[in-house]
C-alpha positions in Angstrom: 0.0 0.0 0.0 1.0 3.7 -1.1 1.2 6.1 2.0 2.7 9.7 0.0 4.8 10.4 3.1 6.9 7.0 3.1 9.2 8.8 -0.2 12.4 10.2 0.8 12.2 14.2 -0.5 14.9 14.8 -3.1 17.0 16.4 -0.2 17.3 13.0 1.4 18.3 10.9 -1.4 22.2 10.4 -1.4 24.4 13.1 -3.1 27.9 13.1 -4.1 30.5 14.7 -2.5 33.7 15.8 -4.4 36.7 16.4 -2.6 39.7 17.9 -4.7 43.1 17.9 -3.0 46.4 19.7 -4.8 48.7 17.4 -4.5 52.7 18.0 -5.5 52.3 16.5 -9.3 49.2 16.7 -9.3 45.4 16.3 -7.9 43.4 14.0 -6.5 39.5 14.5 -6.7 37.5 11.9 -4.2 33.9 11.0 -4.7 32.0 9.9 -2.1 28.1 9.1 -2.4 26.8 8.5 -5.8 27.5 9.6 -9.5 24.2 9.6 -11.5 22.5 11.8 -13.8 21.7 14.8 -10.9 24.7 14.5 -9.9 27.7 14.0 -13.1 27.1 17.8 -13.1 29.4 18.3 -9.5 32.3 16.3 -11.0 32.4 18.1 -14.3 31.9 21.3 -12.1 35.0 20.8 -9.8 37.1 19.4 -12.8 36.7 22.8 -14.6 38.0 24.8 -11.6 41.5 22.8 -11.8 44.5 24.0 -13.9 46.0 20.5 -15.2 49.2 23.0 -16.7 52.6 21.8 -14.6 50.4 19.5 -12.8 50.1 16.5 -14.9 49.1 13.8 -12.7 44.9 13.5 -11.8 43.6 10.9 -9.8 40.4 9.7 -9.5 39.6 8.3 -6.4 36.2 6.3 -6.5 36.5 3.9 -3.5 33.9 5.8 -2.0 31.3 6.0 -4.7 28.5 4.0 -3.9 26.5 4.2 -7.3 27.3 5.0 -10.7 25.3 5.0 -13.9 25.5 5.7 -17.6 25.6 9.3 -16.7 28.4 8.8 -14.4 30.2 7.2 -16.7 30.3 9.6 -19.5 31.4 12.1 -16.4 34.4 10.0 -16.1 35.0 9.9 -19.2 34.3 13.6 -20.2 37.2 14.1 -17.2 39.5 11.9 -18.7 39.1 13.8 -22.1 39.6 17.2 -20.6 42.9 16.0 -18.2 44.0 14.6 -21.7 43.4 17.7 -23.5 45.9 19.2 -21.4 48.5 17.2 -22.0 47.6 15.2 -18.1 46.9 11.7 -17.3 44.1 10.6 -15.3 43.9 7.0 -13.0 41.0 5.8 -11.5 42.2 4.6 -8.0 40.2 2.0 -5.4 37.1 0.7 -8.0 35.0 -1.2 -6.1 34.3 -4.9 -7.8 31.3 -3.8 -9.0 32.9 -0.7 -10.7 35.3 -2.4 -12.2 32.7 -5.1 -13.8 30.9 -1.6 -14.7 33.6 -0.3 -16.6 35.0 -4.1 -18.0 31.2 -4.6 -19.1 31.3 -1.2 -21.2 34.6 -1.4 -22.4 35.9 1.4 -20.7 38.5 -0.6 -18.8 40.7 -0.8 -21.7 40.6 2.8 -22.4 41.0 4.5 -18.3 44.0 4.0 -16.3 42.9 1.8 -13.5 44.9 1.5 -10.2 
């Protein structure tokens, strides 16, 4: 049975958090929560702010990511293109199992730096 209050509001579904940290060759950027269509937007957001020039190194550090979909995906990769395009490198550090059969299922495995 239905009951309208037993839905979590928007503001109490899980977010994503990203934490970017200068680091001396480079940055890391951690995600905690999930990466999804309402949330790709933060990551792409916080990537923009960084300067890859003289710091060519960019980790990725997902080991906190709870969730990630199609959207999420084409976030990663849409940072991987932009460290790229500045002559960086980008690894994806501490994928879960299930990220990892994520990205092996899509392909994307071959293509991203996994640590």
């Amino acid at each position: 049975m239905f009951i309208p209050g037993d839905l979590p509001s928007p503001r109490d579904l899980p977010t994503l958090q990203v934490e970017l940290r200068t680091d001396p060759g480079g940055y890391t950027i951690r995600l905690v929560g999930e990466l999804d269509c309402s949330s790709a937007g933060q990551l792409l957001e916080s990537v923009g702010s960084i300067t890859v020039d003289g710091r060519r190194e960019v980790v990725l550090d997902v080991a906190d990511l709870t969730f990630c979909d199609a959207a999420g995906l084409s976030a990663i990769l849409r940072v991987d293109r932009f460290v790229a395009a500045a002559s960086g490198h980008l690894s994806v550090r501490d994928a879960s199992r299930q990220m990892r059969r994520l990205l092996a299922l899509t392909g994307l495995d071959r293509s991203l730096d996994l640590e």
